[in-house]
N, C-alpha and C positions, 0 to 999 in steps of 0.2 A: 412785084408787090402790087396787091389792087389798089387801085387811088380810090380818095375817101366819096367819091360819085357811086362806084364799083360796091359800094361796101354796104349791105341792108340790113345786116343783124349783126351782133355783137358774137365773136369767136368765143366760144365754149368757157376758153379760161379766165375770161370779164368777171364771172362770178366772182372769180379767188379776188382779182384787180379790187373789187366792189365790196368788200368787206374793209377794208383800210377808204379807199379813193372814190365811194360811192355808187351809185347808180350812176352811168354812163361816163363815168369819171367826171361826175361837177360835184359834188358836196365834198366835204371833208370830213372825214368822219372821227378822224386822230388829227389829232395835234401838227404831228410829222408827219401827215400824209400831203403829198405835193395835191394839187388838182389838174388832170388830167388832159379834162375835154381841151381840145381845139390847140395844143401843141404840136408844133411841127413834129409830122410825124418821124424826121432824119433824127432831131433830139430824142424821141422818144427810145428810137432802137438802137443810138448809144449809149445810154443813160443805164437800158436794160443790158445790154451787151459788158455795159462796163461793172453791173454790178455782178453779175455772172462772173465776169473774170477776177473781181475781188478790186479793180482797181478804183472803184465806190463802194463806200464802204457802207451798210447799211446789214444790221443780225437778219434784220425780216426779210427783208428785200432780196438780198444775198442767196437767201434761200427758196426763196419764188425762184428770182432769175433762172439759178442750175438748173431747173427742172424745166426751162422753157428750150427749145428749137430756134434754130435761124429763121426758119418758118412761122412758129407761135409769135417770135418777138415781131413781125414782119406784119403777123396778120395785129398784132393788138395796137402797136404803133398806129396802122392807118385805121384803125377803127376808131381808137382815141383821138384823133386828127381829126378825125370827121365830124365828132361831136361841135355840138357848140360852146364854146368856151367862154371869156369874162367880157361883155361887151357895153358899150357908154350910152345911155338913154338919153 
């Protein structure tokens, strides 16, 4: 897995991620869309893993997940990781 140093551009399928969880995964763009950036990337790839296998339950999601790789989830995990996520001013 590249760690989020390793990681300069966003894997191909961010686009799909970015219609629900935004631009680099910071905005929220639905309601029930989590936000992304700066999650540990080990959460990210079971989160995705588990909705793939049905054991999170989510219609949208669900249906991302199947179509993603051990690979895809691997590389989006640490791309989202890498972002910067919610920090205290």
């Amino acid at each position: 897995m590249p760690t989020p140093s390793e990681e300069t551009s966003a894997p191909l399928l961010s686009a799909r991620c970015a219609v629900c969880h935004g631009t680099d995964g910071w905005g929220v763009v639905t309601p029930d869309a989590a936000r992304l950036a700066g999650q540990k990337a080990l959460y990210l790839e079971q989160v995705l893993r588990d909705y793939r296998t049905g054991t999170r339950k989510h219609p949208v999601m669900q249906e991302q997940a199947a179509a993603l790789s051990d690979q895809d989830i691997s590389e989006l995990a640490a791309y989202y990781a890498s972002r910067n996520g919610l920090f205290v001013k």
